[in-house]
VOGU-3710 file (C-alpha; in Angstrom, 3 decimals, decimal comma):
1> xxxxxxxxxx> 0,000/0,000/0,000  1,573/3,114/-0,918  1,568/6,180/1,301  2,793/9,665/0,838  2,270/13,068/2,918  1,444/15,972/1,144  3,792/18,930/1,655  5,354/20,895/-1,699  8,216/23,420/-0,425  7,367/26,289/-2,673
11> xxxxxxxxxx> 4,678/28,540/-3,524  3,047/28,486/-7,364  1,304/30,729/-9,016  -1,814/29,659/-11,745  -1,730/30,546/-15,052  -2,689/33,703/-15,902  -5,536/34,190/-18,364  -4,177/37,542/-19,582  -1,223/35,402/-21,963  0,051/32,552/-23,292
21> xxxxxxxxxx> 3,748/33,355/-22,584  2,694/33,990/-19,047  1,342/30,635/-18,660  3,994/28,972/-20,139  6,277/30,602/-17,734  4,282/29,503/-14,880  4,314/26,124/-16,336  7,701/26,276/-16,764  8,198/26,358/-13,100  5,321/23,885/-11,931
31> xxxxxxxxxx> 6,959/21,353/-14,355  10,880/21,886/-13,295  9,535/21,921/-9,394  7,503/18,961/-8,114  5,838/18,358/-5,580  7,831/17,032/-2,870  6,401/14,445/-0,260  8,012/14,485/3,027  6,625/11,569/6,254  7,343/14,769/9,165
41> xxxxxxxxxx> 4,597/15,428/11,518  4,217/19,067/11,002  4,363/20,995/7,924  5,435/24,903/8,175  2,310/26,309/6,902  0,272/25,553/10,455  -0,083/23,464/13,220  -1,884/20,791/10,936  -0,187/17,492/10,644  -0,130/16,657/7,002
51> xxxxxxxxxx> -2,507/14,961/4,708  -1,352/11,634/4,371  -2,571/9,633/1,647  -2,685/5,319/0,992  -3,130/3,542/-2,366  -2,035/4,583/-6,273  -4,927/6,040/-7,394  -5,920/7,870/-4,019  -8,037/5,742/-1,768  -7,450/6,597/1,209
61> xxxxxxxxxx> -6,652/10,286/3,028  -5,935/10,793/6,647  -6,512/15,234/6,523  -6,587/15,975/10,333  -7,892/19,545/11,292  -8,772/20,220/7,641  -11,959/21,553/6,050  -13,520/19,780/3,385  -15,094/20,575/0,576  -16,999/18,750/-1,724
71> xxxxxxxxxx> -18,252/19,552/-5,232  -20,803/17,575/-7,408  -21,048/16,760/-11,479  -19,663/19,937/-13,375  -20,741/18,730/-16,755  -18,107/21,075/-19,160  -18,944/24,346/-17,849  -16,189/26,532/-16,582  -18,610/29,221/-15,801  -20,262/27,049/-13,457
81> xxxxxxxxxx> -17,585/24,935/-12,120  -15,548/28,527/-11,260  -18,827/29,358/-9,575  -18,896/26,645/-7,293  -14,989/26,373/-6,247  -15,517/30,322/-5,478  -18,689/29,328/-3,124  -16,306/26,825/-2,004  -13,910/29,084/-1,013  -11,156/27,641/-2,678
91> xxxxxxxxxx> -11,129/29,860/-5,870  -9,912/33,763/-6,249  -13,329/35,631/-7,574  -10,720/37,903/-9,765  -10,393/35,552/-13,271  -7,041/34,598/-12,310  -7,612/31,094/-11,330  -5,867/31,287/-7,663  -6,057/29,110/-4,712  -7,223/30,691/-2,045
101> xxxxxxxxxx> -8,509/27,405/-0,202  -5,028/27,288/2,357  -5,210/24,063/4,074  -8,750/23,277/2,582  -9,296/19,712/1,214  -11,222/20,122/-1,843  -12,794/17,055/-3,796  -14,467/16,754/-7,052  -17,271/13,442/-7,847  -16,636/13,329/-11,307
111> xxxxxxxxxx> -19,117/14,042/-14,638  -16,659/16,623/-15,514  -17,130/15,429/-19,390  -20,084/15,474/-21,422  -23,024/17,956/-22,263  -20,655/20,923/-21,974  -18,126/22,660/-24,512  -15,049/23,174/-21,218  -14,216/20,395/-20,449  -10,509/19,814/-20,342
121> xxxxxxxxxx> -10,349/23,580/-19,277  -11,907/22,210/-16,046  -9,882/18,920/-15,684  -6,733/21,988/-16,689  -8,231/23,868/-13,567  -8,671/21,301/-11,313  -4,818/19,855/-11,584  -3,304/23,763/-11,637  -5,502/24,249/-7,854  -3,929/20,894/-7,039
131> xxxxxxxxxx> -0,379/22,280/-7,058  -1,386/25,545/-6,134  -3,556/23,364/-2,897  -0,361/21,618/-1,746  2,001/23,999/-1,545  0,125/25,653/0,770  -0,829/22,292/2,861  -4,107/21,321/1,171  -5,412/18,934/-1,619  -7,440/18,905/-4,652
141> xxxxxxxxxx> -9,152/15,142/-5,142  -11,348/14,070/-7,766  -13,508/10,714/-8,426  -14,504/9,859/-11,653  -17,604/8,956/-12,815  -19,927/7,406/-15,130  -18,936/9,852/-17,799  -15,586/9,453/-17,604  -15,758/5,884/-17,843  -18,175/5,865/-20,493
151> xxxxxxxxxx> -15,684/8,095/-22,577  -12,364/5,900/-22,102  -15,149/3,290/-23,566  -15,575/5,285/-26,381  -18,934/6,273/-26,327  -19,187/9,435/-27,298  -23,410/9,950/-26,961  -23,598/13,076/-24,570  -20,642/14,849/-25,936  -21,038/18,363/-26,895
161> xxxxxxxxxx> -20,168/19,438/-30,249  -17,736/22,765/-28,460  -16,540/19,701/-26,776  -15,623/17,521/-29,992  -14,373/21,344/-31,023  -12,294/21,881/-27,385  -10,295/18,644/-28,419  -9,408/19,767/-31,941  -7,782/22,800/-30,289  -6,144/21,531/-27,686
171> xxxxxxxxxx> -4,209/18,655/-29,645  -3,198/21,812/-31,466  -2,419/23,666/-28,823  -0,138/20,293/-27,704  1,937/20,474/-30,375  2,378/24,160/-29,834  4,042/22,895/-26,815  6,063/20,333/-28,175  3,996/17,682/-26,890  5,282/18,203/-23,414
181> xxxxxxxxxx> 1,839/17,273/-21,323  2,249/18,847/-18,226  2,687/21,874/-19,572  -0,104/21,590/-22,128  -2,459/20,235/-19,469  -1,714/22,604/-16,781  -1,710/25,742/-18,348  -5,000/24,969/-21,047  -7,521/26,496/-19,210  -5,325/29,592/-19,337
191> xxxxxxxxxx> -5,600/29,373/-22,702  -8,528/28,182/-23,842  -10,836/31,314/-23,975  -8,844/32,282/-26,823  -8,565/29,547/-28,649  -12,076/29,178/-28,227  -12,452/32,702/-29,243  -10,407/31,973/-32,453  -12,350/28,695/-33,277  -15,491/30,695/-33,462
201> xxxxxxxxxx> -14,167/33,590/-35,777  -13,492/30,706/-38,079  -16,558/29,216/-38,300  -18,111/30,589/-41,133  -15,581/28,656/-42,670  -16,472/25,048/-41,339  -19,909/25,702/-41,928  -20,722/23,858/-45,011  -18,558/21,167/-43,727  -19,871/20,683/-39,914
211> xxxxxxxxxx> -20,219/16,646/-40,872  -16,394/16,849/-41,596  -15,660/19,126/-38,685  -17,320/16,388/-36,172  -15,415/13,794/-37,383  -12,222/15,189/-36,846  -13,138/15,784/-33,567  -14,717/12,336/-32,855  -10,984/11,696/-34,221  -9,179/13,904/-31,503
221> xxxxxxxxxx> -11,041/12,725/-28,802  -10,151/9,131/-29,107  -7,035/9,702/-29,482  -6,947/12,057/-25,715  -9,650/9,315/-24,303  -9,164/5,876/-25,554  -7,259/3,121/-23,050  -3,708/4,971/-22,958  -4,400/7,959/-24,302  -2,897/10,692/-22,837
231> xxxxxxxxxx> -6,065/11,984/-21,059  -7,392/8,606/-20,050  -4,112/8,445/-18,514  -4,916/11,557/-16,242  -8,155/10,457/-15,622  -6,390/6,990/-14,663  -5,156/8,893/-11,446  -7,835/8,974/-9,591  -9,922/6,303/-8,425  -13,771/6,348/-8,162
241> xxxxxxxxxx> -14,027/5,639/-4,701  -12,652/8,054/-1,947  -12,293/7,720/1,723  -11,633/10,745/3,734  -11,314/10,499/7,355  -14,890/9,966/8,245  -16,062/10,400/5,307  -16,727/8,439/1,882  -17,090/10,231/-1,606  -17,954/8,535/-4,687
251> xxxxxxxxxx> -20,129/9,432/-7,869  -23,234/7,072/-7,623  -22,999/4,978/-4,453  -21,135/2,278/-2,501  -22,440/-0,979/-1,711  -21,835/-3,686/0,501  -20,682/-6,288/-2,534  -18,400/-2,984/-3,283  -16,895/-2,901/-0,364  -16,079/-6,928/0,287
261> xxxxxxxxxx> -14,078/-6,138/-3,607  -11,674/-3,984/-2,012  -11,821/-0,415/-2,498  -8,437/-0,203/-3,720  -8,687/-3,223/-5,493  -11,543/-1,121/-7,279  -10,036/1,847/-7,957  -6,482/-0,151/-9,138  -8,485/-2,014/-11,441  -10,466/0,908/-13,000
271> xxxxxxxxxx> -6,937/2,590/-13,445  -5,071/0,095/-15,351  -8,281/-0,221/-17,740  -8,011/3,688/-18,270  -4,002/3,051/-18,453  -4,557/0,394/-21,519  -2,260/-2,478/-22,416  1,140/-3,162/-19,868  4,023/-5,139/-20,186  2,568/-6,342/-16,636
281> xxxxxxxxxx> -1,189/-7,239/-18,481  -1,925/-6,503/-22,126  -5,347/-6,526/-21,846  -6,797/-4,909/-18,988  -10,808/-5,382/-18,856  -13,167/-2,706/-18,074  -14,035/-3,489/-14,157  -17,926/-4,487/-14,210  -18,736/-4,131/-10,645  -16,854/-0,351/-10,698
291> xxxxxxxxxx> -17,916/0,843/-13,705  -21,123/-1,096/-15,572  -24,302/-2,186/-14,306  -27,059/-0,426/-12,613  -25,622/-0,898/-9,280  -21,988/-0,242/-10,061  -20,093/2,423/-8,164  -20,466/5,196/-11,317  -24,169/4,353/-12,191  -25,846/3,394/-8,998
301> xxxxxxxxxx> -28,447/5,253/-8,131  -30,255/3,779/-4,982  -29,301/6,570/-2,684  -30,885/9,460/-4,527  -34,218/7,833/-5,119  -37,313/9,160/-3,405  -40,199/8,445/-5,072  -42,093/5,934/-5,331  -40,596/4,112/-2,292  -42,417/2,050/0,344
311> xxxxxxxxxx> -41,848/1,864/3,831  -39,848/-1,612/3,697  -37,888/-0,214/1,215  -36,585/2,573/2,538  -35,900/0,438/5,336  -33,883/-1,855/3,396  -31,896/1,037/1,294  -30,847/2,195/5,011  -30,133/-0,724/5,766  -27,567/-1,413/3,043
321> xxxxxxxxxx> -26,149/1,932/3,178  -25,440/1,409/7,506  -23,987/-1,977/6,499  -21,552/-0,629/3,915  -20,624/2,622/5,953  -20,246/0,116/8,905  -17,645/-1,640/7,446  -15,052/0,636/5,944  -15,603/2,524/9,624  -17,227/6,051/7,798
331> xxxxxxxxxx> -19,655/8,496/9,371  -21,098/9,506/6,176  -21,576/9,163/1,990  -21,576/11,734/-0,269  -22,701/11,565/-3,853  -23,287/12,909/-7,157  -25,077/11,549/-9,991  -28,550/12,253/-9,454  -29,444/16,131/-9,881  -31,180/17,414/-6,996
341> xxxxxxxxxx> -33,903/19,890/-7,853  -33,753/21,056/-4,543  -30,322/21,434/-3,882  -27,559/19,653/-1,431  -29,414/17,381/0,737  -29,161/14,744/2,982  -30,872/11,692/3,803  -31,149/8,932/5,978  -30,208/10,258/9,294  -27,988/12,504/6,916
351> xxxxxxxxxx> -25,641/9,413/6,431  -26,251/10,636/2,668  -25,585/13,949/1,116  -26,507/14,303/-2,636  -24,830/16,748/-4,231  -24,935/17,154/-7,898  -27,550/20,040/-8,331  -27,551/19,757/-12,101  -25,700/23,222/-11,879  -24,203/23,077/-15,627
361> xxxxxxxxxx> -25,755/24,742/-18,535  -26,516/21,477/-19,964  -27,942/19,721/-17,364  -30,849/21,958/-15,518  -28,570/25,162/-15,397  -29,076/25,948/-11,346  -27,070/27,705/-9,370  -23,576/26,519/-7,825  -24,124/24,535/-4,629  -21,314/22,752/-2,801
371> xxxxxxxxxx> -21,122/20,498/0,185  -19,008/21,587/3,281  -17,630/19,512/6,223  -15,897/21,128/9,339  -15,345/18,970/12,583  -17,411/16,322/11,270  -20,483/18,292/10,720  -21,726/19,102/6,980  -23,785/21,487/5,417  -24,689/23,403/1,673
381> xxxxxxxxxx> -23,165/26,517/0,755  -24,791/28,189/-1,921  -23,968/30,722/-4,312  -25,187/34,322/-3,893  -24,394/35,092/-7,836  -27,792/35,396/-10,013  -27,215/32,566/-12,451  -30,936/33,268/-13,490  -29,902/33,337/-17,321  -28,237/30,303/-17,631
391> xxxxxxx> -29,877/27,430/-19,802  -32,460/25,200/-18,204  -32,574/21,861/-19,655  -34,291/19,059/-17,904  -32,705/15,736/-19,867  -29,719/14,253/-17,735  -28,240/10,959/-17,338
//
């Protein structure tokens, strides 16, 4: 079992949206100074003991003293996802994409892809707060969920066409950077406004060939996503189970059959699918119980179900979900998945939060809600910004 402690010795700076030489000179740095791990007992940013961290992807954290924060499916809009990390507390409200979080632990339960046209400029986002997070003694986590497994598969049914467009321009912007990754990845969401800006100045000329234009970008995504690919190699860090102190975060829902698997098992075995063919295994299969089926970890949806529910069954939904938090010793569940027309909620005795409020522009466009835990207790925090023009569509899955 591997485990680290999170410490990085020097402060880092996001990428500036202002220019694409500034970014590359902050990349330039995050690349040529990694983050360090160190086993002491005390890091020099507090009187916190550091986050400590077992299994490759993430499955277990030990953050003692830390606040948590917890944000639900994003769905490829920046707008929306920069909402909620700023109602989080974790994101500078001045465009300049700083962490602002301290010692915060901040994790993400997946549907970052699909039905929105930012979606690597999120996943960009997400990694630059990382390395912003440690160096100042916190943590960025995400799961990933159905639709990131559903991509790596290669099905492609809820993609946006900005999103087909988004990988066109990044493999682009790639090979502007000599097909060095980190620095690609890190600094894109610098970046992207522009060359999304450019992409649509252009248009008039892809317009008689939009059939051609989606197929190169069907193209460009399977080459990021596909078993390997550079992206489903990113993805391939993080598991889709999470254990937190106290607390368990996944996308749809853990279950007792999940559990007796092994969570790491789970999340190793969803990695080296997204990883592709080894030396070690040249044929890694797609993990059923993690990642297909109605009650698989990504897909279940048992937890966020209200209607139509007897008594008995209730009772028996509680009692699976006591049994299952029972045995990996958590207080709690939280989960995504499911949009919640009324917001962050719990239920069961509160030994379930749902919080995916549908908040993208291609889901039911509502405003940014996020989940916070401090000393074990949780509640919503919800965004003050009027978000009243955003999209409102009511199809999800």
């Amino acid at each position: 079992m591997a485990t680290v402690a999170l410490t990085c010795s020097l402060p880092l700076q996001p990428p500036s949206a202002s220019s694409q030489s500034q970014s590359r000179k902050l990349v330039d740095t995050i690349v040529s100074t990694p983050a360090q791990y160190s086993s002491s007992s005390t890091n020099s940013y507090g009187s916190l003991k550091p986050i400590v961290v077992n299994g490759d992807p993430h499955t277990f954290v030990s953050a003692p003293g830390r606040r948590i924060v917890a944000v639900g499916d994003l769905h490829g809009d920046l707008d929306k996802a920069r909402g909620a990390l700023e109602t989080a507390g974790v994101l500078s409200s001045d465009g300049q994409d700083f962490w602002i979080g301290g010692e915060t632990v901040l994790i993400q339960l997946g549907d970052i892809l699909d039905r929105g046209e930012d979606e690597l400029a999120i996943l960009s986002l997400l990694k630059s707060l990382d390395i912003q997070a440690k160096a100042h003694g916190g943590a960025v986590f995400q799961v990933n969920g159905n639709h990131e497994t559903m991509n790596v598969e290669g099905d492609f049914r809820y993609v946006d066409n900005g999103g087909l467009d988004e990988c066109i321009d990044f493999l682009d912007y790639l090979e502007e950077c000599e097909h060095n990754w980190e620095e690609a990845f890190v600094s894109w969401c610098a970046v992207s406004g522009r060359w999304k800006q450019d992409r649509k100045v252009s248009q008039n000329y892809w317009a008689p060939w939009n059939l051609v234009k989606r197929q190169k970008g069907v193209i460009a995504r399977s080459i990021l996503m596909r078993p390997g690919g550079p992206l489903a190699c990113e993805l391939a860090r993080h598991g889709v189970v999470l254990k937190v102190d106290d607390w368990l975060f996944c996308h749809g829902g853990l279950l007792p059959h999940h559990v007796a698997y092994g969570l790491e098992r789970l999340n190793r075995e969803v990695s080296q699918w997204m990883k592709g063919p080894s030396e070690a295994d040249d044929s890694p299969q797609m993990p059923f119980i993690a990642t297909r089926g109605y009650d698989s970890i990504v897909w279940n949806r048992l937890y966020s179900r209200d209607s139509d529910l007897e008594d008995y069954q209730i009772e028996q939904i509680q009692s699976l979900l006591e049994e299952t938090l029972q045995t990996v010793g958590a207080k709690a569940m939280v989960v995504g998945h499911t949009p919640q027309p009324m917001g962050v909620n719990c239920k069961y005795n509160c030994s379930i939060w749902r919080i995916d409020v549908g908040m993208s522009s291609g889901v039911l466009g509502s405003s940014p809600e996020v989940l916070e835990i401090r000393d074990n207790k949780a509640r919503a925090l919800r965004s003050t910004r009027d978000w009243s023009s955003e999209l409102q569509v009511a199809d999800y899955t």
